[in-house]
Phi, psi and omega in degrees: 000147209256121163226169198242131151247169169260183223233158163223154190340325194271005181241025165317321163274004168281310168300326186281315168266065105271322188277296165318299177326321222240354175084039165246123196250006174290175180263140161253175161246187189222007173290146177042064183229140187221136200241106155298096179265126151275126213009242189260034178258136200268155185216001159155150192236174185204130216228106190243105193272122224244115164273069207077023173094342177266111174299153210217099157316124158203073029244182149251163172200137176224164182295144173282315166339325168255015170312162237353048169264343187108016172252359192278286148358267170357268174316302176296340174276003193268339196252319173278022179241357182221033140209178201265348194228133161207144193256187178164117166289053188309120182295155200272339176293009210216353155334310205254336162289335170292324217275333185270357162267022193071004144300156184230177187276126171234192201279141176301345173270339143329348200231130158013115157303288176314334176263010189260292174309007165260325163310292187309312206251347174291137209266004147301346188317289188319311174288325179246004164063040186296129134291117178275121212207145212218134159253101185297147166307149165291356170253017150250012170291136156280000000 
């Protein structure tokens, strides 16, 4: 059974091998961060980083071994159910998991000068094709 906690200082090294596992080497943290257990194995987190008050995915990682069970889902639906606007620069392989959770595409001057200049300058850009992509408020849905 899949269960979500939020993560505290003490579960740093569970984020970081979930974040290894998934190929991602930047450094994290365990602030605004939530941890997805299948009973007491951790199987992926979601990490959210605060712009003017509007959040920022940064990251989601679920193991690859356990993708495509609902937990990535999960986790983005506990974070788009408590707030009205949330953003996220999505590697072009994961395009399509936002876009089936009601995100759209929005513009690269939208997004963070610093996470728009950490694209620009990752020397990975070209393999991963990041979108920069909006879960709109409901009084901006059309």
């Amino acid at each position: 059974m899949i269960t979500l906690h939020p993560a505290g200082p003490e579960d740093i090294e569970v984020v970081m091998q979930i974040a290894d596992a998934c190929g991602m080497s930047h450094t994290l943290s365990t602030e605004n961060c939530l941890i997805a257990y299948d009973d007491s194995r951790p199987v992926g987190f979601t990490r959210l980083e605060f712009v003017s008050g509007i959040p920022y995915v940064r990251p989601i990682a679920v193991l690859p071994s356990e993708r495509g069970r609902g937990i990535g889902k999960r986790m983005l639906s506990i974070v788009l159910a408590k707030f009205a606007e949330v953003r996220a620069v999505s590697r072009g392989t994961a395009t399509e998991f936002y876009r089936n959770l009601g995100f759209e595409r929005m513009s690269w001057e939208d997004v963070h000068p610093p996470y728009r200049q950490e694209c620009n300058e990752c020397p990975d850009k070209a393999g991963c094709k990041p979108l920069p992509m909006l879960h709109p408020s409901a009084d901006e849905v059309v």
